[in-house]
C-alpha positions as CSV (number, residue, x, y, z in Angstrom):
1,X,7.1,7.1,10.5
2,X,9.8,7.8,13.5
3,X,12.3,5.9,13.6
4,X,12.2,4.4,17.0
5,X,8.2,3.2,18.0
6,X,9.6,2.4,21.6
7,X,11.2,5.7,22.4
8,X,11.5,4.4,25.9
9,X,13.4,1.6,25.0
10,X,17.7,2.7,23.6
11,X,18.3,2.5,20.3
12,X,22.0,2.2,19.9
13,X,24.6,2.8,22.6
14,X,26.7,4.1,20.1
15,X,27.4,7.4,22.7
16,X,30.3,7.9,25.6
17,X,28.0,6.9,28.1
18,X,26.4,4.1,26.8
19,X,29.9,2.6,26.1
20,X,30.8,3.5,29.3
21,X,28.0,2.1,31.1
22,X,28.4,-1.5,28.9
23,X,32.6,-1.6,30.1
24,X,31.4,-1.2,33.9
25,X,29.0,-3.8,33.7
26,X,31.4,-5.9,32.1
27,X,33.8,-5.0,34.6
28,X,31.5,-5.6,37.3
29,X,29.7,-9.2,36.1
30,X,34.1,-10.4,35.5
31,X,34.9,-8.8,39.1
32,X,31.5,-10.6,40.5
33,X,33.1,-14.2,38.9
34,X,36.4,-14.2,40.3
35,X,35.5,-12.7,43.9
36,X,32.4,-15.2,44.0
37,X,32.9,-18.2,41.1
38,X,30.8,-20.7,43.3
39,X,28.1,-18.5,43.7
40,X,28.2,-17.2,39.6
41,X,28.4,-21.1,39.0
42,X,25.0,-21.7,40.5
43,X,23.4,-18.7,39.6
44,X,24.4,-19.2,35.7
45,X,23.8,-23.2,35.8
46,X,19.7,-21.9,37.8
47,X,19.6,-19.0,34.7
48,X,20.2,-22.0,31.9
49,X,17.8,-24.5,33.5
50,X,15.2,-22.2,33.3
51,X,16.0,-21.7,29.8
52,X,15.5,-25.1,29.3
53,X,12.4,-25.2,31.1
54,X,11.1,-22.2,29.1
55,X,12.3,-24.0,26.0
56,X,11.1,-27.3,26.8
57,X,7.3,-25.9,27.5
58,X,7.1,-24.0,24.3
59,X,7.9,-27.2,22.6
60,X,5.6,-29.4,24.6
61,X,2.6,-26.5,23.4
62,X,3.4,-26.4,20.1
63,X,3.5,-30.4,19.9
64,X,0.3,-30.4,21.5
65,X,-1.0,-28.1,19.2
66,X,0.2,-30.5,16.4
67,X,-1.9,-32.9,17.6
C-alpha cells in the first residue's frame, strides 16, 4: 500500500520550501492585521459566524435525526 492515497494532496512540509512558504504566509496574514486590523476584524468575526452556522446546522440534522 503507498504511503500517501492523495498524492496530490502534501504530506509533510518538513522541506526548505515548505517551511519557507508557511513563514511568508505567516508573515503576510501578521503584516495583513496590523496594516488593515478593522478589516481582519470583520473578516475573522464573518469566518467564525459561519462556523457557527455550519456547526449549529449539523446539530440541528443530527437532533432531527434523533427524533
Amino acid at each position: 500500500m503507498a504511503k500517501n492515497q492523495l498524492p496530490i494532496l502534501p504530506t509533510g512540509g518538513s522541506g526548505a520550501v515548505g517551511k519557507l512558504v508557511k513563514t511568508l504566509l505567516v508573515v503576510a496574514v501578521v503584516v495583513l492585521i496590523v496594516k488593515f486590523p478593522n478589516d481582519a476584524a470583520a473578516f475573522a468575526q464573518g469566518a467564525f459566524d459561519r462556523i457557527g452556522d455550519a456547526i449549529n446546522g449539523v446539530v440541528t440534522f443530527l437532533r432531527g435525526l434523533g427524533k
